[in-house]
Biopython code that builds the backbone (N, CA, C, O; Angstrom):
import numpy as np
from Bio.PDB.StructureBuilder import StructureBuilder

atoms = [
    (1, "UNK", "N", (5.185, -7.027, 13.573)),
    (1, "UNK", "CA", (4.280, -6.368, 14.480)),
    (1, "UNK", "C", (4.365, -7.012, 15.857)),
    (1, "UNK", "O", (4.366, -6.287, 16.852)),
    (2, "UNK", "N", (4.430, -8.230, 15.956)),
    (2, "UNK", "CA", (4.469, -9.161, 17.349)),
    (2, "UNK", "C", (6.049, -8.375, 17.925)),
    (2, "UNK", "O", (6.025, -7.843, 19.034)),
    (3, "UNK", "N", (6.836, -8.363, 17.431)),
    (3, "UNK", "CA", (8.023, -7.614, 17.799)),
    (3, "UNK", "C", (7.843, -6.651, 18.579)),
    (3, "UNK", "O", (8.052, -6.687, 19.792)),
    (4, "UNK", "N", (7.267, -5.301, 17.677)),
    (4, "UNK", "CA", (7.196, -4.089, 18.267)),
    (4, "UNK", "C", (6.115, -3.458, 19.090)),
    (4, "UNK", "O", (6.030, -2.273, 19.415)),
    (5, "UNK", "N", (4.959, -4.867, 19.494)),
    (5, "UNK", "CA", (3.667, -4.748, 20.136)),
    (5, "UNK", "C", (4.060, -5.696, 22.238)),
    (5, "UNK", "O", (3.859, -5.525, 23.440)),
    (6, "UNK", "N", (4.841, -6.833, 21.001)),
    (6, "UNK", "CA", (5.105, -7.910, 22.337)),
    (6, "UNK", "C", (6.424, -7.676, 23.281)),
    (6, "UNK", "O", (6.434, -7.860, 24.498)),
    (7, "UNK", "N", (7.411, -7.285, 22.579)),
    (7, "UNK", "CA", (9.008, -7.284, 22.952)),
    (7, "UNK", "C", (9.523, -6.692, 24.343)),
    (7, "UNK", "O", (10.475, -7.134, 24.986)),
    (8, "UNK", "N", (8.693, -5.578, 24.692)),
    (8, "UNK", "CA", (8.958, -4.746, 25.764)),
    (8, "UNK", "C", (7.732, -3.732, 25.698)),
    (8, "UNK", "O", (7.207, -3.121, 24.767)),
    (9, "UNK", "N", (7.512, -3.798, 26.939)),
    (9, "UNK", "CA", (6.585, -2.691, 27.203)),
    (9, "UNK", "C", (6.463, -1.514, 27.651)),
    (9, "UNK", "O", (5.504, -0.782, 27.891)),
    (10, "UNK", "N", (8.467, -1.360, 27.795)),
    (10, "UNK", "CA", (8.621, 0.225, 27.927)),
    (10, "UNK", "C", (8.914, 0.582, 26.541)),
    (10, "UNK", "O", (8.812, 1.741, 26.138)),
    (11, "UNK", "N", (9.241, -0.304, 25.876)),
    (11, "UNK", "CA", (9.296, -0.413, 24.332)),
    (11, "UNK", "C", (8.280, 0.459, 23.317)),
    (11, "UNK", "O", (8.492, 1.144, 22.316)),
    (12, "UNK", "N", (7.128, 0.112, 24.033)),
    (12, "UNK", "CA", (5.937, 0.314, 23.278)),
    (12, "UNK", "C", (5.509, 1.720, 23.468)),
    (12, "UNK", "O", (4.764, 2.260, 22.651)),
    (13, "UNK", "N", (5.905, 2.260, 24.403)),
    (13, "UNK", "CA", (5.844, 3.917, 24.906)),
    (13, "UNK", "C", (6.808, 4.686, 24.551)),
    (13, "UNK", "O", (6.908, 5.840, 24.968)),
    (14, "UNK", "N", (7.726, 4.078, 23.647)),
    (14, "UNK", "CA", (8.783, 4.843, 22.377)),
    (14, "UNK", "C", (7.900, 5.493, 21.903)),
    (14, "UNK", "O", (6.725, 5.294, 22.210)),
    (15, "UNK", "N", (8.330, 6.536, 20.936)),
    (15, "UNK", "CA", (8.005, 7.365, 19.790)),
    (15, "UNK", "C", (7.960, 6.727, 18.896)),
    (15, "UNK", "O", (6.968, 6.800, 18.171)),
    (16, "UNK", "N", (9.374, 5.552, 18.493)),
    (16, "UNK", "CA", (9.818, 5.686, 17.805)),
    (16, "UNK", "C", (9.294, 3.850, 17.148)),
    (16, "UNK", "O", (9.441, 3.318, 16.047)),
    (17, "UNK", "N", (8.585, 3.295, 18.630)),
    (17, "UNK", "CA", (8.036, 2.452, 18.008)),
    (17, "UNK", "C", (6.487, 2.480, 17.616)),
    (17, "UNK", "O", (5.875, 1.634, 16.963)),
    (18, "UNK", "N", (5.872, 4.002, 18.340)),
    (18, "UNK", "CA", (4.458, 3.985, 17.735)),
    (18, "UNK", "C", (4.992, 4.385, 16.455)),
    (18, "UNK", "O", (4.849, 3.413, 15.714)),
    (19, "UNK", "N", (5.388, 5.077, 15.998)),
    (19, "UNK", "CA", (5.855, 5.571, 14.723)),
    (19, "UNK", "C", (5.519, 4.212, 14.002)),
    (19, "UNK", "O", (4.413, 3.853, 13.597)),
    (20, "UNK", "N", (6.755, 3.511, 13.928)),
    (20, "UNK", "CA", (6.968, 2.736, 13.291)),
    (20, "UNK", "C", (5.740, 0.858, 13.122)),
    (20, "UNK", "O", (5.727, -0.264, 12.616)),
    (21, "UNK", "N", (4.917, 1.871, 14.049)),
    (21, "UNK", "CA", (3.519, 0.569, 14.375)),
    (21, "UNK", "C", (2.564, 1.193, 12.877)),
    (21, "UNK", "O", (2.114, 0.723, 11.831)),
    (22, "UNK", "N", (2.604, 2.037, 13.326)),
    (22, "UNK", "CA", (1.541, 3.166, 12.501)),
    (22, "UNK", "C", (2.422, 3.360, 10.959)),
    (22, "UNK", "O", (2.076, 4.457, 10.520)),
    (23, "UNK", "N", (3.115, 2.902, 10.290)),
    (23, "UNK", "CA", (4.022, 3.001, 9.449)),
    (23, "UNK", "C", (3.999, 1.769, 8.677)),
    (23, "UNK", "O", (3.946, 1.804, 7.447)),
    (24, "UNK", "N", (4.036, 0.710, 9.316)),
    (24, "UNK", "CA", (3.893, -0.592, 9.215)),
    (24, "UNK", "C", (2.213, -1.186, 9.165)),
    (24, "UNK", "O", (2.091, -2.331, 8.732)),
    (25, "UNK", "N", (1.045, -0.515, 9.552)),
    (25, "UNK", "CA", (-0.092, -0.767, 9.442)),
    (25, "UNK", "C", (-0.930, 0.067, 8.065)),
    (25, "UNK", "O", (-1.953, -0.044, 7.388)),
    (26, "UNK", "N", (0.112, 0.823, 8.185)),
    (26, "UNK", "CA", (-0.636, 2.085, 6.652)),
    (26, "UNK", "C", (0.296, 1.144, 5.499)),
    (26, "UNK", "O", (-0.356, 0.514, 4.666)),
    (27, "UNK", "N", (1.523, 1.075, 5.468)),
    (27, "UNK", "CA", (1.730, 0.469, 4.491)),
    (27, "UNK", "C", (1.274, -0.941, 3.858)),
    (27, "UNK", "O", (1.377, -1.238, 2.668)),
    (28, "UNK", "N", (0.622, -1.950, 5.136)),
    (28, "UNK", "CA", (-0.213, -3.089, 5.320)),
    (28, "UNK", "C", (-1.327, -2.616, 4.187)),
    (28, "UNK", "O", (-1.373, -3.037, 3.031)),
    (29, "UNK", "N", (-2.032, -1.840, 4.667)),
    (29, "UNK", "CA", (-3.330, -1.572, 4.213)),
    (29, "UNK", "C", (-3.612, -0.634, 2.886)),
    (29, "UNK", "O", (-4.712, -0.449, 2.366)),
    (30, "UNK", "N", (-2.298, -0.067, 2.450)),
    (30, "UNK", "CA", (-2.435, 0.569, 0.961)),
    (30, "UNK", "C", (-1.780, -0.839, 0.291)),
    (30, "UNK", "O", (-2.184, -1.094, -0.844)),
    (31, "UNK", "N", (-1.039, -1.554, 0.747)),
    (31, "UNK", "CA", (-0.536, -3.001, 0.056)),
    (31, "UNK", "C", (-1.669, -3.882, -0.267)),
    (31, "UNK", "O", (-1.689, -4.592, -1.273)),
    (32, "UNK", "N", (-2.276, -3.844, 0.295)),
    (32, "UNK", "CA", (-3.863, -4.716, 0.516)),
    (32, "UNK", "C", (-4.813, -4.265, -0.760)),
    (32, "UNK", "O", (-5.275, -4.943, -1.678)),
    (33, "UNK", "N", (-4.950, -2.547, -0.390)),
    (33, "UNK", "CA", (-5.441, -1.820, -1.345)),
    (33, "UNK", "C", (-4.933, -2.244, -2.790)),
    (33, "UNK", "O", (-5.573, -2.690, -3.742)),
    (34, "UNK", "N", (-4.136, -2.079, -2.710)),
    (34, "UNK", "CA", (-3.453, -1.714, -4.232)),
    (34, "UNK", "C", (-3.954, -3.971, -4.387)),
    (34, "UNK", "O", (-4.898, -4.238, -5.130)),
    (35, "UNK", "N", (-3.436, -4.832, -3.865)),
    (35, "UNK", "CA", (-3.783, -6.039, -4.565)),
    (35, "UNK", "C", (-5.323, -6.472, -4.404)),
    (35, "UNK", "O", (-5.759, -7.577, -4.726)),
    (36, "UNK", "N", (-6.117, -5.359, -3.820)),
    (36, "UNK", "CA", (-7.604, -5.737, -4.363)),
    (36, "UNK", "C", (-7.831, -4.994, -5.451)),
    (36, "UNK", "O", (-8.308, -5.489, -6.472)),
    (37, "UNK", "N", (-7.555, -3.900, -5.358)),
    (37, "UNK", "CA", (-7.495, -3.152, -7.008)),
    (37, "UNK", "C", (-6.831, -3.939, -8.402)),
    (37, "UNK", "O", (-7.214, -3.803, -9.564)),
    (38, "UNK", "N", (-5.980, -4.596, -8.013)),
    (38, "UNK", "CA", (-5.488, -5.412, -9.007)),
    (38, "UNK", "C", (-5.706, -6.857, -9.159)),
    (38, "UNK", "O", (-4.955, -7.614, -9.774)),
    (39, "UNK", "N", (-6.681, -7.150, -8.613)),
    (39, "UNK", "CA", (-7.741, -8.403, -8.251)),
    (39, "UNK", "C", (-9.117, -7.923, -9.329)),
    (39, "UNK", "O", (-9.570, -8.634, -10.226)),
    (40, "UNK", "N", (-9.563, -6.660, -8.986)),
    (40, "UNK", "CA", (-10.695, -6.822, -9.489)),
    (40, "UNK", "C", (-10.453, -5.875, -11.310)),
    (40, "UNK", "O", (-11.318, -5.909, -12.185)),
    (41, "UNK", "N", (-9.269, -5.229, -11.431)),
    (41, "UNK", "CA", (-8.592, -4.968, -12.955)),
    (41, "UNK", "C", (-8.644, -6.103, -13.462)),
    (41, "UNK", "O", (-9.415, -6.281, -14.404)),
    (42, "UNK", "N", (-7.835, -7.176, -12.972)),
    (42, "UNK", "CA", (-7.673, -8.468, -13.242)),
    (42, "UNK", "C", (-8.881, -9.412, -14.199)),
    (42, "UNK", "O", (-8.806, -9.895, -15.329)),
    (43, "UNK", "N", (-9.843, -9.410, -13.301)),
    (43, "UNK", "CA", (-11.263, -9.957, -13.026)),
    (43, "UNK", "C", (-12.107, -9.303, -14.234)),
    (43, "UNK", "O", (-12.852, -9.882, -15.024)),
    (44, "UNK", "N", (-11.671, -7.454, -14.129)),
    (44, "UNK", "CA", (-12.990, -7.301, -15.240)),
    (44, "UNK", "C", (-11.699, -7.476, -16.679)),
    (44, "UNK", "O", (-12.178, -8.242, -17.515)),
    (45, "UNK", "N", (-10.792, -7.151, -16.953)),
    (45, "UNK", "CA", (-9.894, -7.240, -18.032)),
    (45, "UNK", "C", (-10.150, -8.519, -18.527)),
    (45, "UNK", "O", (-10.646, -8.590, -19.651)),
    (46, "UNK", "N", (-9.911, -9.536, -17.915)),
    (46, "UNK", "CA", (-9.710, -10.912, -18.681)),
    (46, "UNK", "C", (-11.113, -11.872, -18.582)),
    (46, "UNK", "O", (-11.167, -13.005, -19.060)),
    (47, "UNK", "N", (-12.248, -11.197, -17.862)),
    (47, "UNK", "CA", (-13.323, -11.916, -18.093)),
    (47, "UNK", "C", (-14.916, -11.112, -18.773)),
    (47, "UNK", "O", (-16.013, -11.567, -19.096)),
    (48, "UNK", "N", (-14.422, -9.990, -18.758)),
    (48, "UNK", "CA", (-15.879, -8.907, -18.489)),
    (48, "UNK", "C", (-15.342, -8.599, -19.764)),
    (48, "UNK", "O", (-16.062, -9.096, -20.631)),
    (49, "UNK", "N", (-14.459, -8.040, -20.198)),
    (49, "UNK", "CA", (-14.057, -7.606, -21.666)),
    (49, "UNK", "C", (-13.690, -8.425, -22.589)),
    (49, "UNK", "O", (-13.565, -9.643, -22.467)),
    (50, "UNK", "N", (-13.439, -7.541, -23.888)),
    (50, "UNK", "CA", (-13.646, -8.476, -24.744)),
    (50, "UNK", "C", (-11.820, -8.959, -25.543)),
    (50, "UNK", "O", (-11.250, -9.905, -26.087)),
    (51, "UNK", "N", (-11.579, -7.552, -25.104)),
    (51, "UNK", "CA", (-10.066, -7.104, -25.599)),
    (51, "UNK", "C", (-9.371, -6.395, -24.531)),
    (51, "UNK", "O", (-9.491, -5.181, -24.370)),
    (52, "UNK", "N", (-8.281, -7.522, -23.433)),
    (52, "UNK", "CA", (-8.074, -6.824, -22.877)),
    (52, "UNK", "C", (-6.498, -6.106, -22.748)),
    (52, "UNK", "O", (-5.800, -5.962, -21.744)),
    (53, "UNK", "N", (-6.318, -5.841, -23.728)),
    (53, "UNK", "CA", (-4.886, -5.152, -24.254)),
    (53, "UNK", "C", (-5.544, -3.541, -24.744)),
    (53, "UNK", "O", (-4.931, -2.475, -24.804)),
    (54, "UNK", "N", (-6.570, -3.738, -24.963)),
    (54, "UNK", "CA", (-7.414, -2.688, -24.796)),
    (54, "UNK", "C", (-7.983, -1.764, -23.167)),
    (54, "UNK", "O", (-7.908, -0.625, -22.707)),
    (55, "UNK", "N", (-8.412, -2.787, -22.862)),
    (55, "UNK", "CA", (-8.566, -2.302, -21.009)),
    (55, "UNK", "C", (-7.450, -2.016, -20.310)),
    (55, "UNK", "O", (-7.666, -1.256, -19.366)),
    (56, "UNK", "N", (-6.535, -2.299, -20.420)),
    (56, "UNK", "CA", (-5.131, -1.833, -20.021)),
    (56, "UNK", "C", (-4.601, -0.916, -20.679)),
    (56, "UNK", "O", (-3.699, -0.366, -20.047)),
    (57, "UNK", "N", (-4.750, -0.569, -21.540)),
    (57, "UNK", "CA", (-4.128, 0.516, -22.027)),
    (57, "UNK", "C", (-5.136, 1.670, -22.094)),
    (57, "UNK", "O", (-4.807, 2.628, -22.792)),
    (58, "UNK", "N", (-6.426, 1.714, -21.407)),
    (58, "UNK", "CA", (-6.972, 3.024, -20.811)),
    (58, "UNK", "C", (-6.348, 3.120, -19.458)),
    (58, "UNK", "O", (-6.408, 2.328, -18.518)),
    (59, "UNK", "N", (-5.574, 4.570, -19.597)),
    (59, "UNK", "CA", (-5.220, 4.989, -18.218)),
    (59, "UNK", "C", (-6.296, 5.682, -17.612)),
    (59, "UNK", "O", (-6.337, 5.750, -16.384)),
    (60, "UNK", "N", (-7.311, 6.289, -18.423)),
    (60, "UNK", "CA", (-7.642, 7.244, -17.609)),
    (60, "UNK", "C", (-9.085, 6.571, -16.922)),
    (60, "UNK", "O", (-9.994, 7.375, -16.720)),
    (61, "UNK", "N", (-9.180, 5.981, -16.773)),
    (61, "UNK", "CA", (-10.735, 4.600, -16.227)),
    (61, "UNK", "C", (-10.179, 5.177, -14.592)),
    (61, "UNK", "O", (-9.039, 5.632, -14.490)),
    (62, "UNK", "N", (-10.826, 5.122, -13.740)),
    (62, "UNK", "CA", (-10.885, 5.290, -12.409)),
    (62, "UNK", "C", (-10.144, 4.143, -11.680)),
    (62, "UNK", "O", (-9.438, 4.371, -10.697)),
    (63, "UNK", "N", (-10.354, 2.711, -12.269)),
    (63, "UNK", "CA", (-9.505, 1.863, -11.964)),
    (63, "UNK", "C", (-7.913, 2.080, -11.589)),
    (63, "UNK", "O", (-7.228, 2.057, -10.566)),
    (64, "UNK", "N", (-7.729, 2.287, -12.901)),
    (64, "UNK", "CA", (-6.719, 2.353, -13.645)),
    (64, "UNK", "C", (-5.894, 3.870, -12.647)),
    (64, "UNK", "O", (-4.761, 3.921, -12.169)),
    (65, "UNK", "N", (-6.325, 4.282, -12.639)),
    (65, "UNK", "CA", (-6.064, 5.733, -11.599)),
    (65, "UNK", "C", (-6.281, 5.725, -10.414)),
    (65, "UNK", "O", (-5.762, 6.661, -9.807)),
    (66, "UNK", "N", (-6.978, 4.875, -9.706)),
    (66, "UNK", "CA", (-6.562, 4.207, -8.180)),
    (66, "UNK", "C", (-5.671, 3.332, -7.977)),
    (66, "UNK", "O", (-5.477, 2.618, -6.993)),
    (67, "UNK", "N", (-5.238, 3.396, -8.761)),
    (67, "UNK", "CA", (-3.935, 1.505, -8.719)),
    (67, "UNK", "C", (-2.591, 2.627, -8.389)),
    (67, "UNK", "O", (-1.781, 2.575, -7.463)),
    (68, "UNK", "N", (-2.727, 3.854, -9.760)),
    (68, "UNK", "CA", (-1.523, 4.413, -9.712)),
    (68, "UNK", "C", (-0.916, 4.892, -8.116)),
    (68, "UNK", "O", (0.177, 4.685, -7.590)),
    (69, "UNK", "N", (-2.289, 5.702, -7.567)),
    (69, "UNK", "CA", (-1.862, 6.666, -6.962)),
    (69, "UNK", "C", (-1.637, 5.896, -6.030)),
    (69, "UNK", "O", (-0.495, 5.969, -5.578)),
    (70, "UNK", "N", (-2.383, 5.100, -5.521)),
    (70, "UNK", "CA", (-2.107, 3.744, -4.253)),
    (70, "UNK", "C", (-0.833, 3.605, -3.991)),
    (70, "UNK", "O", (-0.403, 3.628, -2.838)),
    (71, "UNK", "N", (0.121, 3.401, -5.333)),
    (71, "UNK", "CA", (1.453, 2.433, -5.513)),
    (71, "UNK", "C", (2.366, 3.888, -5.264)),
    (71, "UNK", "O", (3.458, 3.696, -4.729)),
    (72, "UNK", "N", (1.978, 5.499, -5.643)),
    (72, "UNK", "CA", (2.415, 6.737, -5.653)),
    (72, "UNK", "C", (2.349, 6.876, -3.991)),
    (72, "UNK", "O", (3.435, 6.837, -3.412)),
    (73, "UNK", "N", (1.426, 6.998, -3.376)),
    (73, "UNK", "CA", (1.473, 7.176, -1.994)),
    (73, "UNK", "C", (2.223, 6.208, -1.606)),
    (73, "UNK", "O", (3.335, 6.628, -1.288)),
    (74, "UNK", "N", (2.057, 4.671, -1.448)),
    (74, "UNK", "CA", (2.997, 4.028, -0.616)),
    (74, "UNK", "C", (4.216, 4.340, -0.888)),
    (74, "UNK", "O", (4.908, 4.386, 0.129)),
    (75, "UNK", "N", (4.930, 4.643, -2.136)),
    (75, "UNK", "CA", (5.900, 4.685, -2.269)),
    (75, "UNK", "C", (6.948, 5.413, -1.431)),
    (75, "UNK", "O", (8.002, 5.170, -0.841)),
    (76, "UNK", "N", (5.650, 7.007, -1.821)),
    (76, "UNK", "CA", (5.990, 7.918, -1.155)),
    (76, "UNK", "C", (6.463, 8.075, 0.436)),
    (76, "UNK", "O", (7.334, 8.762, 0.971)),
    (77, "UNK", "N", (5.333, 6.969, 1.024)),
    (77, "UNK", "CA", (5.471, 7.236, 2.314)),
    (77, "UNK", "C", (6.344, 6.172, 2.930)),
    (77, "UNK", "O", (6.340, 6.035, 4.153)),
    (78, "UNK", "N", (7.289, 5.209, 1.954)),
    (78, "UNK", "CA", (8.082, 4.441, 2.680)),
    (78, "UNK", "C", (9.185, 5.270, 2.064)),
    (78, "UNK", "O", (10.207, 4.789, 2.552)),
    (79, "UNK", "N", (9.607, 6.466, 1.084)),
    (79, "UNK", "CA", (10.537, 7.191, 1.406)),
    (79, "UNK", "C", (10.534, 8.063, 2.747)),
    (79, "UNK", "O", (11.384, 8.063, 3.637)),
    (80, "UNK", "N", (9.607, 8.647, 2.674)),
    (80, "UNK", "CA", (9.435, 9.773, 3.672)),
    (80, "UNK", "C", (10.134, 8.911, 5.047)),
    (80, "UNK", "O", (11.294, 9.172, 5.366)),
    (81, "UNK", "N", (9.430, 8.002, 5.725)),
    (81, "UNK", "CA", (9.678, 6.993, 6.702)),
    (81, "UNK", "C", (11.342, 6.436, 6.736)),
    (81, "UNK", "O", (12.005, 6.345, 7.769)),
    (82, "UNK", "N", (11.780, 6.126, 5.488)),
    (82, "UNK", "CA", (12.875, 6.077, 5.721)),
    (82, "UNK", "C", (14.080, 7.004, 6.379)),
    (82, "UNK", "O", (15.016, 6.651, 7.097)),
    (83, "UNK", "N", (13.789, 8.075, 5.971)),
    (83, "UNK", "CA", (14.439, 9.378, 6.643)),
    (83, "UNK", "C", (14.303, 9.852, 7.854)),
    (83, "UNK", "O", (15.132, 10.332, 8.628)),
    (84, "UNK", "N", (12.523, 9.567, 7.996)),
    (84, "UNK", "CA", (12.468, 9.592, 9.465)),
    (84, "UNK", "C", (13.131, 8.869, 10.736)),
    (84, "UNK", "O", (13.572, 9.415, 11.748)),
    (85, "UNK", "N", (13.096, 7.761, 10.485)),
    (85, "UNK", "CA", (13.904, 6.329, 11.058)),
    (85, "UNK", "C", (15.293, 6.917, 11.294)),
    (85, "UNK", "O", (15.866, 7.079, 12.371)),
    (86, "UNK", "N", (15.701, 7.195, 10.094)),
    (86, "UNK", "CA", (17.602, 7.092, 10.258)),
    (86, "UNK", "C", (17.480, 8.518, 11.391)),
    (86, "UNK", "O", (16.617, 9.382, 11.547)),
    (87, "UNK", "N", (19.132, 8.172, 12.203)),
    (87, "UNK", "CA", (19.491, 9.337, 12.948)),
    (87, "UNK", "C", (19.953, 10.408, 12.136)),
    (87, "UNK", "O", (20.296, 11.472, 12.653)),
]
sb = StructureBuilder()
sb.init_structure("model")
sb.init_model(0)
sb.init_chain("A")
sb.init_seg("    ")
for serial, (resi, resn, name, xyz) in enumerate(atoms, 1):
    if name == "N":
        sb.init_residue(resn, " ", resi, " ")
    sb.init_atom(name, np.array(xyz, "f"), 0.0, 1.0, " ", f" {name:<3s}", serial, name[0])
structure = sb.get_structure()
């Protein structure tokens, strides 16, 4: 980020580096997402339950279904981004 914020400041009035600011801050923050979600799975699995080979193997818990889609979107959107990038 210091790169594409500090480097040049005709730099920064690219397309192609707001793009890639805004690309780099969403993927920050679903990365974040997804390891507090798996902070607090963590937390209730191995301390709040009793069996947790059991808690993990419910997919369908809300937990358990925000982790997915988190890891489904980023994925998604560092394909998408990739294509965008290349010429």
């Amino acid at each position: 980020m210091y790169i594409l914020l500090y480097r040049d400041t005709a730099a920064l009035r690219s397309v192609h580096t707001r793009i890639m600011i805004a690309v780099a801050s969403s993927l920050f923050l679903l990365a974040t997402a997804h390891s507090g979600v798996s902070l607090s799975r963590g937390l209730k699995g191995f301390v709040d339950e009793s069996d947790s080979d059991a808690f993990y193997q419910q997919i369908w818990i809300p937990s358990s279904v925000l982790k997915q889609a988190i890891y489904v979107t980023s994925r998604a959107y560092e394909g998408s981004t990739t294509l965008l990038i290349l010429p």
